[in-house]
N, C-alpha and C positions, 0 to 999 in steps of 0.2 A: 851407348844407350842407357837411359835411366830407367835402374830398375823399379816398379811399382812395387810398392806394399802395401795391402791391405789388414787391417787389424779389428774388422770385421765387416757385413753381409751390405752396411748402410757405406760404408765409404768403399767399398769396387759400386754400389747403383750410382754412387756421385760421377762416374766416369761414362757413364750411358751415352751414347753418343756422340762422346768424345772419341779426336784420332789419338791412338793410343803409339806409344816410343815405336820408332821402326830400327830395329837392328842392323848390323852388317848382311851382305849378300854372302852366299860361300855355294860353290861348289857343293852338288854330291853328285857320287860317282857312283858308279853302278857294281862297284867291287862294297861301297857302304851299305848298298841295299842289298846285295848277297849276304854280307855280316850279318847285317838285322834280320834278314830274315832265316837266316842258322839257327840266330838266337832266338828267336821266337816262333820256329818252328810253320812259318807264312809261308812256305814257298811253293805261291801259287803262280803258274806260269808269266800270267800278265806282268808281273814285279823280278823273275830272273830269269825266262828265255828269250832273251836276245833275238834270239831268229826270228822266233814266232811273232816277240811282236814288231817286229820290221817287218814281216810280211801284214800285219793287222795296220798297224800306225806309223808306216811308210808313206814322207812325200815326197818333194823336193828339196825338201830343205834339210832333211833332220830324220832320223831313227829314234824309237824311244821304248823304255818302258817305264811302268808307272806306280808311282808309291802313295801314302797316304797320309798326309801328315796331319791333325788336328780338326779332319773334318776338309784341309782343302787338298785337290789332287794335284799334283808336283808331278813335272813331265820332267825325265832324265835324257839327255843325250848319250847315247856311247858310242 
């Protein structure tokens, strides 16, 4: 992926509506969002009990709980 730089406020507005570089796909696991959330002290159930939210966001396909990354919300399998 190619990195953006910007070197000031006028060249990121030149990028407006532009698709901006898409990076690699990567796993996260649900033992990273335990990490992060030690580290930052977030451990709100919805993000590390497993049970809970299987029984909340349980269907056929897939168990999850959920994180937060940038503003968009990231469904984890475990």
């Amino acid at each position: 992926m190619k990195k953006l730089v910007f070197e000031n406020l006028k060249e990121l507005s030149n990028i407006e509506g532009k698709q901006l570089p898409v990076g690699e796909w990567y796993t996260v696991t649900q033992q990273m969002i335990n990490d992060f959330a030690n580290a930052t002290l977030d451990k709100q159930w919805i993000h590390i009990d497993t049970a809970k939210a299987a029984k909340l966001f349980s269907n056929k396909n897939n168990n999850c709980t959920w994180i937060h990354i940038c503003f968009y919300a990231v469904r984890t399998n475990f």
